[in-house]
N, CA and C atoms as a LAMMPS dump frame, in Angstrom:
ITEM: TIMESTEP
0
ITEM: NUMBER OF ATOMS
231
ITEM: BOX BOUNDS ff ff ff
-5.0000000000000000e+02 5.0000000000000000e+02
-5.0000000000000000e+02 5.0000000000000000e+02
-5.0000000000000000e+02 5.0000000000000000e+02
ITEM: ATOMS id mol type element x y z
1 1 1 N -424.656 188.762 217.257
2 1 2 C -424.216 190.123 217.185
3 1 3 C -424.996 190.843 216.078
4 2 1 N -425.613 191.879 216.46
5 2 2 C -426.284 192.749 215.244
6 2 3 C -425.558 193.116 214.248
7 3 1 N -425.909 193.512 213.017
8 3 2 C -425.056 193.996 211.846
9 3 3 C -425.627 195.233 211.634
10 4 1 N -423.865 195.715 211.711
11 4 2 C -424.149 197.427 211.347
12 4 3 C -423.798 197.872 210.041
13 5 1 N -423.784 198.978 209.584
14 5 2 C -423.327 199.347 208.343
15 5 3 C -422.133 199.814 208.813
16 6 1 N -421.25 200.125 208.031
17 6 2 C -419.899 200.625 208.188
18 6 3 C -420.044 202.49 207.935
19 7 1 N -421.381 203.313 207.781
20 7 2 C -421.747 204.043 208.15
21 7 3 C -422.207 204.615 209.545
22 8 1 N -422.308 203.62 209.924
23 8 2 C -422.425 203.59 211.921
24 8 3 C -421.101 203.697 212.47
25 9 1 N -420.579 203.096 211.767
26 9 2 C -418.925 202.809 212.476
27 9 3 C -418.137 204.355 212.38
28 10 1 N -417.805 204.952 211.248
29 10 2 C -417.05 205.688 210.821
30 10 3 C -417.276 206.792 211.589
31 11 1 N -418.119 207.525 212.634
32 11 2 C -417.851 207.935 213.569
33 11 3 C -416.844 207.837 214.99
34 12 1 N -416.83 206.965 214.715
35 12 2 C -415.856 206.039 216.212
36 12 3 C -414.881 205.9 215.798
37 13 1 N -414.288 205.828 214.647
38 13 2 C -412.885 205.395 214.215
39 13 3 C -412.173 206.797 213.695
40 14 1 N -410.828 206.392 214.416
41 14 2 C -409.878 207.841 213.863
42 14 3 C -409.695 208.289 212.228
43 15 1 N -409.288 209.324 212.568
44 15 2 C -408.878 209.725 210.865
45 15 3 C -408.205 208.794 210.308
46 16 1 N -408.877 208.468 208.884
47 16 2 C -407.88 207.845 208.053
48 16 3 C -408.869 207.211 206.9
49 17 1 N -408.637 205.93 206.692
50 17 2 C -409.425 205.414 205.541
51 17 3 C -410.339 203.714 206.115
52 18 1 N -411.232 203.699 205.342
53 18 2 C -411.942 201.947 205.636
54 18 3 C -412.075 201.742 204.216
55 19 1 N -411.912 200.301 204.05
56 19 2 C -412.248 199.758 202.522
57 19 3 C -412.688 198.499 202.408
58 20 1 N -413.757 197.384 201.77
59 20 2 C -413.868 196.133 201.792
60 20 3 C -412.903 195.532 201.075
61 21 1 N -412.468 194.372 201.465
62 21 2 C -411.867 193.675 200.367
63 21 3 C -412.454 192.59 199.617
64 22 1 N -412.54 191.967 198.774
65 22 2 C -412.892 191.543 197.863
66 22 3 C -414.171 189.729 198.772
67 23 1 N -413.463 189.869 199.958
68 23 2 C -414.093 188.289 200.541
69 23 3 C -414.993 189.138 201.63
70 24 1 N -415.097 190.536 201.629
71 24 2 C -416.312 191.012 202.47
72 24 3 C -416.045 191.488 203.633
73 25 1 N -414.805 191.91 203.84
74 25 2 C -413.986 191.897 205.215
75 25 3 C -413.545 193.383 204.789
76 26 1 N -414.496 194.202 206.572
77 26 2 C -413.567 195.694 206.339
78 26 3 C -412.537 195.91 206.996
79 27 1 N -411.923 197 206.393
80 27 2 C -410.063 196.918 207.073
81 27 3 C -409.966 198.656 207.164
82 28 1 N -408.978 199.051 208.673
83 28 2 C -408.858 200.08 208.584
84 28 3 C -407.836 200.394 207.928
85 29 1 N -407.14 201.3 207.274
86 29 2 C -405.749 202.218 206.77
87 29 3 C -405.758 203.399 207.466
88 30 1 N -403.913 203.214 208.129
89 30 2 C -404.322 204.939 209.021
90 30 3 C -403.658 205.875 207.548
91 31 1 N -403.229 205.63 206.487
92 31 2 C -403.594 206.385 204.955
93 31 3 C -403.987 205.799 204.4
94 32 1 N -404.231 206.707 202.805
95 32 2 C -405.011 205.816 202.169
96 32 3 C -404.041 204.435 201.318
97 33 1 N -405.137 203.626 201.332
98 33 2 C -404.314 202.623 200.387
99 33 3 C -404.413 202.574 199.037
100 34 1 N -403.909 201.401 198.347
101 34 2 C -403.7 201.494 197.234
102 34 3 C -404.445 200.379 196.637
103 35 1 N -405.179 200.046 195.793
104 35 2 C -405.89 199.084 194.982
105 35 3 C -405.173 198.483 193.919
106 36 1 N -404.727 196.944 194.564
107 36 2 C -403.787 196.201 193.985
108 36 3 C -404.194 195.044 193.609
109 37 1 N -404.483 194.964 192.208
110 37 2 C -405.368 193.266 191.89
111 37 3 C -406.422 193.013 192.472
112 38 1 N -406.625 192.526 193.565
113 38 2 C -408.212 191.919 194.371
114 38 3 C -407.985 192.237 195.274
115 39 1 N -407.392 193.127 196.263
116 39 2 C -406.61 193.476 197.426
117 39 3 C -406.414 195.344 197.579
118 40 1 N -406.486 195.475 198.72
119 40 2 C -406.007 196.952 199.242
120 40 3 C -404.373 196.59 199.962
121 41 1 N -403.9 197.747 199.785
122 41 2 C -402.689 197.416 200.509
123 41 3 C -402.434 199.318 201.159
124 42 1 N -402.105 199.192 202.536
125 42 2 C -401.266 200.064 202.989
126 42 3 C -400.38 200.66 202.833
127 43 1 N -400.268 201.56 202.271
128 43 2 C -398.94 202.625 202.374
129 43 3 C -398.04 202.659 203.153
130 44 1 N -398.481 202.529 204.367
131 44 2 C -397.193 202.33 205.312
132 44 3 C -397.049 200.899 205.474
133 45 1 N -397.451 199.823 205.121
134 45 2 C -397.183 198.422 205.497
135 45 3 C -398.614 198.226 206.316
136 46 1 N -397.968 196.624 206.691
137 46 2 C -399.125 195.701 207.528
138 46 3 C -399.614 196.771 208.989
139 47 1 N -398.401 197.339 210.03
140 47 2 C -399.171 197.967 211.318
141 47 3 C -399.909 198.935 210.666
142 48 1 N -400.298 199.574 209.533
143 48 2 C -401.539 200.448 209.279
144 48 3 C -402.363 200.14 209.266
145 49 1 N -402.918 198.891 208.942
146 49 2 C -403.915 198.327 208.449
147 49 3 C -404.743 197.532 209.717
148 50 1 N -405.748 197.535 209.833
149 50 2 C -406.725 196.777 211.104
150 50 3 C -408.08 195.911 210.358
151 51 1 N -408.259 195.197 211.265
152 51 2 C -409.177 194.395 210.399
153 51 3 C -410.281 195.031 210.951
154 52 1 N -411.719 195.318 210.766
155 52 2 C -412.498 195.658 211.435
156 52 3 C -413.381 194.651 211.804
157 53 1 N -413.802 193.754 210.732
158 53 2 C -414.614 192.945 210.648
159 53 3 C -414.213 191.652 211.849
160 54 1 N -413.163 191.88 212.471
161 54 2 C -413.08 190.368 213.333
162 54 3 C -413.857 190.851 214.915
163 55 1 N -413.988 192.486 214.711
164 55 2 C -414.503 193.475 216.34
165 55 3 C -416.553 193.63 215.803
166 56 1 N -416.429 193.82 214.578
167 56 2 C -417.955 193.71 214.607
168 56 3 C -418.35 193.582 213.293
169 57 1 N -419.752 193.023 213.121
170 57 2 C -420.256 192.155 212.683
171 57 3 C -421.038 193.28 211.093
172 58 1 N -420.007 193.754 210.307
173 58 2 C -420.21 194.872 209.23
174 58 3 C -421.199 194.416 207.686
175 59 1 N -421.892 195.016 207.372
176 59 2 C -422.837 194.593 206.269
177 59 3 C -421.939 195.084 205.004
178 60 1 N -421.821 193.811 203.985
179 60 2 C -420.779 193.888 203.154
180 60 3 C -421.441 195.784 201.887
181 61 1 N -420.638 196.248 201.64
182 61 2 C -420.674 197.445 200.66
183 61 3 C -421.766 196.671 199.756
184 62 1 N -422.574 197.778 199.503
185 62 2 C -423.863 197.596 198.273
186 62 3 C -422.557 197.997 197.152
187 63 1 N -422.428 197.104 196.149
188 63 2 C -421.53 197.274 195.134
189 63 3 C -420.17 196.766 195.073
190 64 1 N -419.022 196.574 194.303
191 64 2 C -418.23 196.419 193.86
192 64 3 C -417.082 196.702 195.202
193 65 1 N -416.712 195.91 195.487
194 65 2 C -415.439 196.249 196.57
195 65 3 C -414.556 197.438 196.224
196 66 1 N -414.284 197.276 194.838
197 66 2 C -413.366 197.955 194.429
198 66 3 C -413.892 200.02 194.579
199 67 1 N -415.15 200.123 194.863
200 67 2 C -415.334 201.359 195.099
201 67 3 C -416.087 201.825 196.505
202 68 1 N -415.023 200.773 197.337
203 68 2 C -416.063 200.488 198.731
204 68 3 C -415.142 201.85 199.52
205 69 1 N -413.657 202.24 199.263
206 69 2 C -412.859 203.104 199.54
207 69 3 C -413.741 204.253 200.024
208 70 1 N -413.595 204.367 201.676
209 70 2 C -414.077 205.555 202.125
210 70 3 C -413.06 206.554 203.444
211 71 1 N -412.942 207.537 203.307
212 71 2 C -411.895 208.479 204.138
213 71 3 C -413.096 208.606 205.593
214 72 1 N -412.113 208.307 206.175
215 72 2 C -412.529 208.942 207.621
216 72 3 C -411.919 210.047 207.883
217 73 1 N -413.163 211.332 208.23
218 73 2 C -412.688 212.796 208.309
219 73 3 C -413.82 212.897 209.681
220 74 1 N -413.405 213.176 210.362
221 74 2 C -414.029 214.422 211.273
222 74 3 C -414.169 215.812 211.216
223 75 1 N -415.321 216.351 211.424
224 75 2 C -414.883 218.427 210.94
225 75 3 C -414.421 218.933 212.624
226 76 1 N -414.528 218.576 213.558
227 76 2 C -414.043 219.048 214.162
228 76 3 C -412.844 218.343 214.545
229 77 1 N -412.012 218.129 213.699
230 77 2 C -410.511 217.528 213.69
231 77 3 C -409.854 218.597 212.426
């Protein structure tokens, strides 16, 4: 499977948030989450949260997990 950036992705995915977590694995939040120890956590609980990384094959964030936190916005939304 090719590896994309998670800049490719964030078109295709609904409003809300993507973030790495600390073992390299991106996760969706339909809000934003919260940065807890080595971990993101959901605001609304576990059904917010999606794994992305088990659907495709994502190139880990250049940098620090901890500032991998990015909003998914559409302008014509």
């Amino acid at each position: 499977m090719k590896q994309i950036t998670i800049y490719d992705l964030l078109p295709l995915l609904k409003k809300g948030w993507v973030a790495m977590d600390k073992n390299g694995r991106w996760w969706f939040y339909k809000t934003e989450p919260i940065k807890c120890l080595s971990v993101w956590f959901g605001r609304d609980g576990l059904p917010g949260k999606e794994k992305l990384s088990s659907s495709f094959n994502i190139e880990p964030f250049d940098g620090d997990w901890k500032d991998s936190l990015i909003k998914v916005e559409h302008k014509e939304e």
